[in-house]
The first five atom37 places (N, CA, C, CB, O) and aatype in JSON, in Angstrom:
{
  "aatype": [20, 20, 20, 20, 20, 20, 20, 20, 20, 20, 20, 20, 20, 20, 20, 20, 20, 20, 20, 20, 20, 20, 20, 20, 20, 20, 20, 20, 20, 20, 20, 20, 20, 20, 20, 20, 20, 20, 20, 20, 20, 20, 20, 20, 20, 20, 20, 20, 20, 20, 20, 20, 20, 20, 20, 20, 20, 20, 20, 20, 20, 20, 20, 20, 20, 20, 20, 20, 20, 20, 20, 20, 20, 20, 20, 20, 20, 20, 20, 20, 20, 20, 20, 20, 20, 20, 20, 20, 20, 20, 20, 20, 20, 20, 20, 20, 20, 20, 20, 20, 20, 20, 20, 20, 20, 20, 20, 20, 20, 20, 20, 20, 20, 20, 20],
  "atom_mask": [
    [1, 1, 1, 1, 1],
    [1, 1, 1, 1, 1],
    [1, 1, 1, 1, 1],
    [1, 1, 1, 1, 1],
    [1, 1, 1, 1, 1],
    [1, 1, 1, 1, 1],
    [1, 1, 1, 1, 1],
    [1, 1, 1, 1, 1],
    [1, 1, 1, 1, 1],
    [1, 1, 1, 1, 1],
    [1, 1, 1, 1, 1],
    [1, 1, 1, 1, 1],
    [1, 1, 1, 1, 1],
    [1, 1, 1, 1, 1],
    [1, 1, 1, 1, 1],
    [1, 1, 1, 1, 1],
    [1, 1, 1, 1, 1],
    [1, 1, 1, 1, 1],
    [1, 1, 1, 1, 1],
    [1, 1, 1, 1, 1],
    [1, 1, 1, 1, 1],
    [1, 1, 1, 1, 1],
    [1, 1, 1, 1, 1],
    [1, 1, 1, 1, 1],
    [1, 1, 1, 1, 1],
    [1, 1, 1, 1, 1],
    [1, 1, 1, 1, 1],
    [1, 1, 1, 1, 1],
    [1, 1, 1, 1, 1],
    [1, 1, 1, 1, 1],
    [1, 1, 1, 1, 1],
    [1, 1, 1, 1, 1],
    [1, 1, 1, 1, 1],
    [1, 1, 1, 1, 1],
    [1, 1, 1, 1, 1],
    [1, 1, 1, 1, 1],
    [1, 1, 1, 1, 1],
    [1, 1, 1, 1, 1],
    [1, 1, 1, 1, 1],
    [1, 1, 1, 1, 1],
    [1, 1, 1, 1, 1],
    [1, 1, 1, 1, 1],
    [1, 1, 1, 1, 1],
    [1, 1, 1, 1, 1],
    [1, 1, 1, 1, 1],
    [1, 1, 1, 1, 1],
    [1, 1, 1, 1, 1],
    [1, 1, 1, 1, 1],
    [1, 1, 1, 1, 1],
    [1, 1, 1, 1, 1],
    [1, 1, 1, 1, 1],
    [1, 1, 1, 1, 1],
    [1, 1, 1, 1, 1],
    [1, 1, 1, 1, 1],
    [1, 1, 1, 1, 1],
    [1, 1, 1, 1, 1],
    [1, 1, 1, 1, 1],
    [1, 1, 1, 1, 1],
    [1, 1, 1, 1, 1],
    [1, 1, 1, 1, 1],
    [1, 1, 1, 1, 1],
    [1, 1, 1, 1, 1],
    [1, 1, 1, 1, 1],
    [1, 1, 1, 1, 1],
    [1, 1, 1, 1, 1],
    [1, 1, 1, 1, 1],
    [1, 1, 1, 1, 1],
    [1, 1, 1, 1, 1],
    [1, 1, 1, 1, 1],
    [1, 1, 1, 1, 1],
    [1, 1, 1, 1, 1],
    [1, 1, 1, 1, 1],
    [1, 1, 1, 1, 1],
    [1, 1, 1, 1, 1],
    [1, 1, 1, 1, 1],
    [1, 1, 1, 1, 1],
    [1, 1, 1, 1, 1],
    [1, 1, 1, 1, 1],
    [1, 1, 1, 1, 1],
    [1, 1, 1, 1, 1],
    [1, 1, 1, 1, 1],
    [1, 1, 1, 1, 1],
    [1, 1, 1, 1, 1],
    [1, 1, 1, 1, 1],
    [1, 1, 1, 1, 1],
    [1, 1, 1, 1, 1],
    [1, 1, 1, 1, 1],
    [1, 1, 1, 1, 1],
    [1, 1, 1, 1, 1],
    [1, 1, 1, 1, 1],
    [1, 1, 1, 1, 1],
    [1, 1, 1, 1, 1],
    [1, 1, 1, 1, 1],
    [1, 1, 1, 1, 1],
    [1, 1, 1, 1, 1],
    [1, 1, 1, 1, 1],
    [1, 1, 1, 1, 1],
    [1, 1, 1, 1, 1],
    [1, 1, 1, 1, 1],
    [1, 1, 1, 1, 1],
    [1, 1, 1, 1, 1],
    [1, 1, 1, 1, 1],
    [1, 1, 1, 1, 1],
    [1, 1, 1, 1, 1],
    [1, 1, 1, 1, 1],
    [1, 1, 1, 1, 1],
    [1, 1, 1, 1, 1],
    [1, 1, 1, 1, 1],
    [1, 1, 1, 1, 1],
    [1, 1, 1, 1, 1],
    [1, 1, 1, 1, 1],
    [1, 1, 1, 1, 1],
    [1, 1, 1, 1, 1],
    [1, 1, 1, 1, 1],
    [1, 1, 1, 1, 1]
  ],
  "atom_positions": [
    [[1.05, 17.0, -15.71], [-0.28, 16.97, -15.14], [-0.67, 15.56, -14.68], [-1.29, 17.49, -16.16], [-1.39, 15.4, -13.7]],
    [[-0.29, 14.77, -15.23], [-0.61, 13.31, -15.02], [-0.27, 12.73, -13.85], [-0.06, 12.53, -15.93], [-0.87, 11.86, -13.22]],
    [[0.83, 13.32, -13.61], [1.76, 12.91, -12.68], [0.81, 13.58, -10.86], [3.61, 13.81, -13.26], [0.63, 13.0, -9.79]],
    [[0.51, 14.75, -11.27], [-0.2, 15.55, -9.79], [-1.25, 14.17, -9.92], [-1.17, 17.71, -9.95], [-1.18, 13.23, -9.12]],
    [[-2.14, 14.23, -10.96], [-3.1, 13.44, -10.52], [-3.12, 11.91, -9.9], [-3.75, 13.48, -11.46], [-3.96, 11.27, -9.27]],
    [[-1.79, 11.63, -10.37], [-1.64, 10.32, -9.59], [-0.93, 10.85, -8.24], [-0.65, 9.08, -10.46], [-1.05, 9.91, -7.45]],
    [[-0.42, 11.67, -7.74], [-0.15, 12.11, -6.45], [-1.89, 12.17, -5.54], [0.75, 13.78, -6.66], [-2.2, 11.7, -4.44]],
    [[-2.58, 12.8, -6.34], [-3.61, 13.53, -5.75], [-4.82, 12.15, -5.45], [-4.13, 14.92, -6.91], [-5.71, 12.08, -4.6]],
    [[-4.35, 11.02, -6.67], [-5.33, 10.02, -6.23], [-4.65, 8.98, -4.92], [-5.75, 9.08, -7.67], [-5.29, 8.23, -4.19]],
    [[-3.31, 9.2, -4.91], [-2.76, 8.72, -3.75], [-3.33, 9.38, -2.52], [-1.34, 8.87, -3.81], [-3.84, 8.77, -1.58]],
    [[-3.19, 10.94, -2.62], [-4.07, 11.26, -1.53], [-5.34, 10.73, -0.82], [-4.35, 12.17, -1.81], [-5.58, 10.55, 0.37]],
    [[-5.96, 10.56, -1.78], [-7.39, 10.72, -1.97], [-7.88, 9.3, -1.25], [-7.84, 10.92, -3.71], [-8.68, 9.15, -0.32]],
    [[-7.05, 8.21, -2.07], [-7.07, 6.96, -1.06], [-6.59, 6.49, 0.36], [-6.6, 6.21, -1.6], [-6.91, 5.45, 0.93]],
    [[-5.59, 7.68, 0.87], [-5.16, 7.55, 1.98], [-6.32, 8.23, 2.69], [-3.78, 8.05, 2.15], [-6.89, 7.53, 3.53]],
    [[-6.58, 8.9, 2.6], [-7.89, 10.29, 3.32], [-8.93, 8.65, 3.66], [-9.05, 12.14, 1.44], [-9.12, 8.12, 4.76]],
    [[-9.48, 8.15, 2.1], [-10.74, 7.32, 2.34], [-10.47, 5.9, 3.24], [-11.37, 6.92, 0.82], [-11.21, 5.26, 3.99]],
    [[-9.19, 5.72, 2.84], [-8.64, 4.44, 4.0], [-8.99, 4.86, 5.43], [-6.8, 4.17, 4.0], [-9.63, 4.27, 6.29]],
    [[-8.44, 5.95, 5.44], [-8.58, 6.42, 7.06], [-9.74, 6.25, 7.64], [-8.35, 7.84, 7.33], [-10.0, 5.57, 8.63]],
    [[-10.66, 7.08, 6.78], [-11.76, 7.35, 6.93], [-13.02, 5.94, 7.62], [-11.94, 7.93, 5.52], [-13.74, 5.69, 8.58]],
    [[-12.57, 5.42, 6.34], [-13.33, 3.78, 6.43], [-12.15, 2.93, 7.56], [-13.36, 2.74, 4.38], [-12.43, 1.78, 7.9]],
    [[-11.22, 3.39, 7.94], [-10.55, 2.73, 9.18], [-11.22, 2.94, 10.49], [-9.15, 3.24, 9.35], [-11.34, 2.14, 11.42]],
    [[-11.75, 4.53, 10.35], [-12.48, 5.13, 11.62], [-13.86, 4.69, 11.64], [-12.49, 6.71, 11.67], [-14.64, 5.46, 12.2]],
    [[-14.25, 3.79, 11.22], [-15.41, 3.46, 11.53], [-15.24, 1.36, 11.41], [-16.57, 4.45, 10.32], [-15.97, 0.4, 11.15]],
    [[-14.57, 1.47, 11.59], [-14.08, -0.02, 11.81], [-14.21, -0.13, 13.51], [-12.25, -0.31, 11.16], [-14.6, -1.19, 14.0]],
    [[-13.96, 0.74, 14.18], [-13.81, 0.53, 15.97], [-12.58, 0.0, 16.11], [-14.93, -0.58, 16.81], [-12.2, -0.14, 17.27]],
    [[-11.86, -0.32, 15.26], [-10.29, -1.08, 15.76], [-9.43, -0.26, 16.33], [-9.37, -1.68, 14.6], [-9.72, 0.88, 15.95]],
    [[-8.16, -0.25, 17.32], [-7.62, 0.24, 17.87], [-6.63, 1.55, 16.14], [-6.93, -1.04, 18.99], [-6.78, 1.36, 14.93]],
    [[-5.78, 2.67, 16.8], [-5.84, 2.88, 16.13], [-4.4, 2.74, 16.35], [-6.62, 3.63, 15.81], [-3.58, 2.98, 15.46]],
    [[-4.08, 2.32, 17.61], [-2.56, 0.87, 17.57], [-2.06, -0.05, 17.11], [-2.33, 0.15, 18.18], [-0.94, -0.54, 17.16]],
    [[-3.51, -0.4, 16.38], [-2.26, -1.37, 14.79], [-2.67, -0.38, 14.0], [-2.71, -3.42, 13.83], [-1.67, -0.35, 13.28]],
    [[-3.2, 0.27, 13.66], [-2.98, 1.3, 12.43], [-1.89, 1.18, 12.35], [-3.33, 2.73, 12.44], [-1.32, 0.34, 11.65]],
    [[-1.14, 2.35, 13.37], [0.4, 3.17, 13.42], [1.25, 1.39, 13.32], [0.81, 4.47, 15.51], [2.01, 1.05, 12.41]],
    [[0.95, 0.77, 14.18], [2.01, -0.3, 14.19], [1.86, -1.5, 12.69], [1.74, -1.19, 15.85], [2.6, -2.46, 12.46]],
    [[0.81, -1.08, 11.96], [1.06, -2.12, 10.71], [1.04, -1.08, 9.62], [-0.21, -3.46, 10.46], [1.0, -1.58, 8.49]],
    [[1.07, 0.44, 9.66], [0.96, 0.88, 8.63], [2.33, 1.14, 7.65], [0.25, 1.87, 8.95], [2.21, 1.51, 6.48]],
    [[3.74, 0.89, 8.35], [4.83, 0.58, 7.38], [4.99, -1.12, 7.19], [6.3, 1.28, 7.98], [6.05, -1.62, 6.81]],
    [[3.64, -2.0, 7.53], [4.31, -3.09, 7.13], [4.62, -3.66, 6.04], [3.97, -3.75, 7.51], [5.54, -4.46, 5.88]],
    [[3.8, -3.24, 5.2], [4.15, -3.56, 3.14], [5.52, -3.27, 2.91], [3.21, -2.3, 1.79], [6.01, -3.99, 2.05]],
    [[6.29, -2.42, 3.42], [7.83, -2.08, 3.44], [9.04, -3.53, 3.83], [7.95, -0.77, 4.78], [10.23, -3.65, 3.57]],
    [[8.03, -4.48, 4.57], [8.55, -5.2, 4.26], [9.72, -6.05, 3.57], [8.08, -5.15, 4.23], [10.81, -6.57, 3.77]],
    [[8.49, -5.75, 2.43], [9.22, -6.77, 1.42], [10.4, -6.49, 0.48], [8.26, -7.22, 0.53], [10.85, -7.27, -0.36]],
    [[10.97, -4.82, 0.86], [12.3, -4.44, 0.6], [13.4, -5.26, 1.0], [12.49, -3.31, 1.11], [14.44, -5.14, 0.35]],
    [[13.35, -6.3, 2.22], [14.23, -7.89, 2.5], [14.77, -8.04, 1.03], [13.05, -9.55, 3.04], [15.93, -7.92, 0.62]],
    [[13.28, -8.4, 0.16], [13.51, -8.83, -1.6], [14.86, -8.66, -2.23], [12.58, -7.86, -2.62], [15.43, -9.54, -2.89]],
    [[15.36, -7.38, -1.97], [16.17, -6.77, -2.1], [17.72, -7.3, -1.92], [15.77, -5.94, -1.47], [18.61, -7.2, -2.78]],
    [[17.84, -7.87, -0.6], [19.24, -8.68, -0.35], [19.69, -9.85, -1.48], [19.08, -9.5, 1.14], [20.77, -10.4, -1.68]],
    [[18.14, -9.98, -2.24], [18.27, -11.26, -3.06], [18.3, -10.71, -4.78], [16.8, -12.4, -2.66], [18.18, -11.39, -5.81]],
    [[18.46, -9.58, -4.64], [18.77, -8.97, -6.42], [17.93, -8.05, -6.72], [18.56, -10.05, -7.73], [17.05, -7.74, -5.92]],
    [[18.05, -7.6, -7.65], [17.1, -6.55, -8.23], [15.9, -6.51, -8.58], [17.42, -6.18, -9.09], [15.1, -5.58, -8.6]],
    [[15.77, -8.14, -9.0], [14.9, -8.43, -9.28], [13.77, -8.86, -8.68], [15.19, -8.85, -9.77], [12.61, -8.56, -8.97]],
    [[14.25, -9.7, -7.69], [13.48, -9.96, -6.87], [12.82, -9.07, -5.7], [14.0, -10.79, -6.54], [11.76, -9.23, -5.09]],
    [[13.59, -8.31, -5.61], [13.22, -7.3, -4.39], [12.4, -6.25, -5.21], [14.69, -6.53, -3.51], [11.87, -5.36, -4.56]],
    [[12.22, -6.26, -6.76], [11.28, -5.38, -7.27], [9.73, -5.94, -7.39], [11.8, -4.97, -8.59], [8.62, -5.4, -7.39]],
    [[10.28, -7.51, -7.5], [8.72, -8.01, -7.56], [7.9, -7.91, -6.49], [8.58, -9.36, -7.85], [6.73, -7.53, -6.37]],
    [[9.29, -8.6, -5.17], [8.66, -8.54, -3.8], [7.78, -6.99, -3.62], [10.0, -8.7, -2.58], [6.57, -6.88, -3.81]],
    [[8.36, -6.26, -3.36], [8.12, -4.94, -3.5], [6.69, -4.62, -4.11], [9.21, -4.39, -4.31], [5.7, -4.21, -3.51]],
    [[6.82, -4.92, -5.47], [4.87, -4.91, -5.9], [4.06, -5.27, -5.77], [4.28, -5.05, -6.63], [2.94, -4.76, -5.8]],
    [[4.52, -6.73, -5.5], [3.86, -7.33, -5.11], [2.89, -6.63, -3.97], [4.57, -8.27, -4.89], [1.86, -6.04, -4.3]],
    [[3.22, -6.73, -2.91], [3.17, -5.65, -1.96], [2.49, -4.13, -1.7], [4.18, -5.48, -1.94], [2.18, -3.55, -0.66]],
    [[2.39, -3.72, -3.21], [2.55, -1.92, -3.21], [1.72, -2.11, -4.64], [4.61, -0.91, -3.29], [2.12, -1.59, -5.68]],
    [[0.64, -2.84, -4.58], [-0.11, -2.85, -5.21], [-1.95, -3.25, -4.82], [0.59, -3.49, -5.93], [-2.19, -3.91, -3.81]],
    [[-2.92, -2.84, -5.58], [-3.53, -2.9, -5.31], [-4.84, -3.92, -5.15], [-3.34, -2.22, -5.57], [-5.89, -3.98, -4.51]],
    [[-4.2, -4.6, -6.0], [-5.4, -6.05, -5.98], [-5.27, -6.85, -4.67], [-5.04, -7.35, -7.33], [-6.36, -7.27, -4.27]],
    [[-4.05, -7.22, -3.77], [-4.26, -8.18, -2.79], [-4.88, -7.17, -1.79], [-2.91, -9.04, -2.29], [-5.78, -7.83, -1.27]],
    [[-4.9, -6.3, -1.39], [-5.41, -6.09, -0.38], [-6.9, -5.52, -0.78], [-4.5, -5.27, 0.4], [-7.73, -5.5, 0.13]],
    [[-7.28, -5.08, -2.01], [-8.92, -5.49, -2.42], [-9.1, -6.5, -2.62], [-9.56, -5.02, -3.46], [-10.19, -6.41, -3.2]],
    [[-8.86, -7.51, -2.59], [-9.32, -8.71, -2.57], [-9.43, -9.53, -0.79], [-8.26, -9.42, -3.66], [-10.06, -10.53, -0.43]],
    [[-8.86, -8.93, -0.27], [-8.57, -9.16, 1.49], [-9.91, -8.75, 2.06], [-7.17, -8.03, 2.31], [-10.68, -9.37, 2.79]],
    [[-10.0, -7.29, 1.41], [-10.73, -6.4, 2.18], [-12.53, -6.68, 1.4], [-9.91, -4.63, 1.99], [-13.55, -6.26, 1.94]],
    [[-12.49, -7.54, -0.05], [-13.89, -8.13, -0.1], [-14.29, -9.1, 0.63], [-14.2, -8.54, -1.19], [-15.36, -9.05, 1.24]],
    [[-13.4, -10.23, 0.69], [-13.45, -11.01, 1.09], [-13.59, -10.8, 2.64], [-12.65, -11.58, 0.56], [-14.1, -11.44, 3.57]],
    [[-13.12, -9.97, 2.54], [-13.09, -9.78, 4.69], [-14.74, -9.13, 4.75], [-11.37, -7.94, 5.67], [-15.59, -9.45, 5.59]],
    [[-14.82, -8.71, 4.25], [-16.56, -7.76, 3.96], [-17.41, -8.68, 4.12], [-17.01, -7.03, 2.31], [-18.26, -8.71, 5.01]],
    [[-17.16, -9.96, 2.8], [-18.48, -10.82, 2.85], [-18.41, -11.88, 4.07], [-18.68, -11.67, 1.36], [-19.4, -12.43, 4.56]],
    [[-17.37, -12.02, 4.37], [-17.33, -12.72, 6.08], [-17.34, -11.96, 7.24], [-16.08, -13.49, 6.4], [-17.25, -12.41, 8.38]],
    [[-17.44, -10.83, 6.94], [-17.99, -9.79, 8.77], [-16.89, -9.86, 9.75], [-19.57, -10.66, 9.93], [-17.01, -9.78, 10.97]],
    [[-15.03, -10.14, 8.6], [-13.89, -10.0, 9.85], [-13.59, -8.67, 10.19], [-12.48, -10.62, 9.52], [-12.61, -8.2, 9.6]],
    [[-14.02, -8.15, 10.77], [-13.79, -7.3, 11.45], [-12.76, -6.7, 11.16], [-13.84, -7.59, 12.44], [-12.65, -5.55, 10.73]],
    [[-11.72, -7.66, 11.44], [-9.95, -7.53, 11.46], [-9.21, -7.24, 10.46], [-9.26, -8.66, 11.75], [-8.35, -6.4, 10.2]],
    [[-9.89, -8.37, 9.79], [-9.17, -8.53, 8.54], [-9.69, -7.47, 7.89], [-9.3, -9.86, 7.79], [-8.86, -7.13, 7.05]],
    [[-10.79, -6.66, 7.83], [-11.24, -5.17, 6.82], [-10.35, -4.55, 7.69], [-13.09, -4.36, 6.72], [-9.26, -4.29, 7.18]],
    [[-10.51, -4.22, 8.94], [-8.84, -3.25, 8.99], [-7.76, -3.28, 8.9], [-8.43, -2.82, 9.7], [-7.16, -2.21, 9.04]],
    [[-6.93, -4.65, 8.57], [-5.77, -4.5, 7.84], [-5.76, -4.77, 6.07], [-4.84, -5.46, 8.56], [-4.8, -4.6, 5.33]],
    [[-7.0, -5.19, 5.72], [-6.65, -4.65, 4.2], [-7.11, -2.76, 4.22], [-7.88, -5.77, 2.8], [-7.0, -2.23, 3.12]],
    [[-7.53, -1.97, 5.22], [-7.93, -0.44, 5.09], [-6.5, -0.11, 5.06], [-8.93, 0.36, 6.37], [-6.05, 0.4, 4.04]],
    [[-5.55, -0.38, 6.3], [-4.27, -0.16, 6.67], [-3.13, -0.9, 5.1], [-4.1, -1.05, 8.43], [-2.1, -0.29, 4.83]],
    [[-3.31, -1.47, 4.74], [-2.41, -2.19, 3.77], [-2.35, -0.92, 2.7], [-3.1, -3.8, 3.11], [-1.35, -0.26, 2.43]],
    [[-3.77, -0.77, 2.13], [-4.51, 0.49, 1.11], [-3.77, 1.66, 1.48], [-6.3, 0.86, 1.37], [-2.9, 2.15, 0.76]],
    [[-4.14, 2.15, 2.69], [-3.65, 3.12, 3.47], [-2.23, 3.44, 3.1], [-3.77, 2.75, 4.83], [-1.87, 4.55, 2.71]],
    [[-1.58, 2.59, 3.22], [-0.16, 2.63, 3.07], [0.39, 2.76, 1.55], [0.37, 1.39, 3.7], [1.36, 3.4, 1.14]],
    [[-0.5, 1.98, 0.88], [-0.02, 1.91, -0.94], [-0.47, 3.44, -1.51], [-1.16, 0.41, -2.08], [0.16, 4.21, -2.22]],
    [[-1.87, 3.56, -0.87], [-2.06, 5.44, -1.44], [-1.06, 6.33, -0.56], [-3.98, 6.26, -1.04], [-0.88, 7.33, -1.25]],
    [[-0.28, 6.46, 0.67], [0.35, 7.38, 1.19], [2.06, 7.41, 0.28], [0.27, 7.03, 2.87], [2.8, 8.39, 0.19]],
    [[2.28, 6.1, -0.24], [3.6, 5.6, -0.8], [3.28, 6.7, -2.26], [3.74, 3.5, -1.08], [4.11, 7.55, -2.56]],
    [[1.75, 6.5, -3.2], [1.61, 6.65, -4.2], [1.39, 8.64, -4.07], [0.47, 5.52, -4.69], [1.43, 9.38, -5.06]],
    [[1.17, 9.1, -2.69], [0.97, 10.73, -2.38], [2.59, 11.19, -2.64], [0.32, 11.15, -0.48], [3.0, 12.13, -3.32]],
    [[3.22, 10.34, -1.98], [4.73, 10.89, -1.61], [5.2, 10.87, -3.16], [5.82, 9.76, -0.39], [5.74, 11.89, -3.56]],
    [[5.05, 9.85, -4.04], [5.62, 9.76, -5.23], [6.18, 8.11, -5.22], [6.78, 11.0, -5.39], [6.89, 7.88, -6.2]],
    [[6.05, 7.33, -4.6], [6.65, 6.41, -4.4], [6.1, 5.22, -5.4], [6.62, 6.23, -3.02], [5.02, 4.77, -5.03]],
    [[6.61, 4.65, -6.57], [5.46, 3.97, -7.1], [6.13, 2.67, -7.58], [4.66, 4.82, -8.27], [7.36, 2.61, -7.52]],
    [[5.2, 1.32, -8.22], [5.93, 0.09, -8.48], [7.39, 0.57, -9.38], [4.83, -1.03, -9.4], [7.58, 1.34, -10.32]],
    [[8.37, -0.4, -8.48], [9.85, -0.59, -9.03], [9.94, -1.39, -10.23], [10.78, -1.28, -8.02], [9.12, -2.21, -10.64]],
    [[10.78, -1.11, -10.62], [11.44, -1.61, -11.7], [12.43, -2.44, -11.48], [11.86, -0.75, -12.4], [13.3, -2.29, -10.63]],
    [[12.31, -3.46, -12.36], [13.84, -4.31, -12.19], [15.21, -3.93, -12.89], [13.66, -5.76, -12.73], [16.15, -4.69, -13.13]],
    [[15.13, -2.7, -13.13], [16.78, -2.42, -13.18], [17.22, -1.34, -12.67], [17.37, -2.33, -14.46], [18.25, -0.9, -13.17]],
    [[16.51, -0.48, -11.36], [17.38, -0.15, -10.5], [16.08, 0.32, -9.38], [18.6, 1.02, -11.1], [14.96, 0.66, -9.77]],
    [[16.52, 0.24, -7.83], [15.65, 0.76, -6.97], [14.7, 1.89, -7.14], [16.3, 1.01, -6.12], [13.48, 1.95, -6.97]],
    [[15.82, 3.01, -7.62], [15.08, 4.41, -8.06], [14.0, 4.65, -9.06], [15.99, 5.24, -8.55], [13.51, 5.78, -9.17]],
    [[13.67, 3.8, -9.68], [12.85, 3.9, -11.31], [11.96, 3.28, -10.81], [13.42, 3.2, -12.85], [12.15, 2.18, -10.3]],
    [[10.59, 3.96, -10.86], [9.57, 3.6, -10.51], [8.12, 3.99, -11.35], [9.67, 3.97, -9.31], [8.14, 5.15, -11.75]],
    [[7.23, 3.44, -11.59], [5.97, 3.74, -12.83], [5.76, 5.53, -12.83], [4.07, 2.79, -12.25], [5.62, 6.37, -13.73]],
    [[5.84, 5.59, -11.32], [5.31, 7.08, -11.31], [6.7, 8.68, -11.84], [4.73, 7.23, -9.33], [6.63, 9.74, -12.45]],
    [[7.73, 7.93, -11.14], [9.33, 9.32, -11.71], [9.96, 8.32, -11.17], [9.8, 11.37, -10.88], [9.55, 7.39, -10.47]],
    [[11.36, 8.71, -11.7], [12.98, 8.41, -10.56], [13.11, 9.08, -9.69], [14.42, 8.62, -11.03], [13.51, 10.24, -9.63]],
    [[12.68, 8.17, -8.7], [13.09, 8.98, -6.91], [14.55, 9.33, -6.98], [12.94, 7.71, -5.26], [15.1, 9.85, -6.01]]
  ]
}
C-alpha cells in the first residue's frame, strides 16, 4: 500500500507542476525540451557507483528545486518559477513511474523497489 501511495503522490505532483506551469505563460517548448533534463546527471555514472548515485539525487530530489522555485517567487523570475515547475515536474513523473533515489550499490535499488 505504501508503495501505490508514493506512486500516486508522484502523480499528484506531476498533475500540480503542470498545472502551476500553465499559468506561468512560458512557452510550453522548454517544458518538453528541459523536462528530461535532471537525467542528466546519470554522466555521474561513468565515474562509479557512487558517484553517479549521488549525482543522480542530487538531482531527483526535492529541496533544490523548492528552494529555486521560492526564491524565484520572492523575486518575480518569471523563468526561473518555470524551470523549478519543470525540474518538480520531472522528479514527481520519475517518482509516478516508480523511479526513486539510487543507491550506491547498484543502479537498480532505489528508496521506492528494484527497477
Amino acid at each position: 500500500m505504501t508503495k501505490l501511495f508514493l506512486h500516486v503522490e508522484g502523480f499528484v505532483v506531476l498533475i500540480l507542476s503542470i498545472y502551476c506551469y500553465s499559468e506561468t505563460n512560458v512557452s510550453w517548448w522548454l517544458f518538453l525540451l528541459l523536462l528530461f533534463a535532471p537525467d542528466v546527471a546519470m554522466v555521474g555514472y561513468l565515474f562509479g557507483m557512487k558517484v553517479g548515485s549521488y549525482a543522480y539525487n542530487v538531482l531527483h530530489t526535492y529541496s533544490l528545486p523548492l528552494a529555486m522555485l521560492l526564491v524565484s517567487l520572492i523575486g518575480e523570475q518569471t523563468l526561473l518559477i518555470a524551470i523549478g515547475l519543470i525540474w518538480i515536474a520531472h522528479i514527481g513523473m520519475d517518482r509516478m513511474i516508480g523511479y526513486g533515489l539510487k543507491s550506491a550499490e547498484d543502479f537498480k535499488v532505489t528508496h521506492l523497489q528494484k527497477v
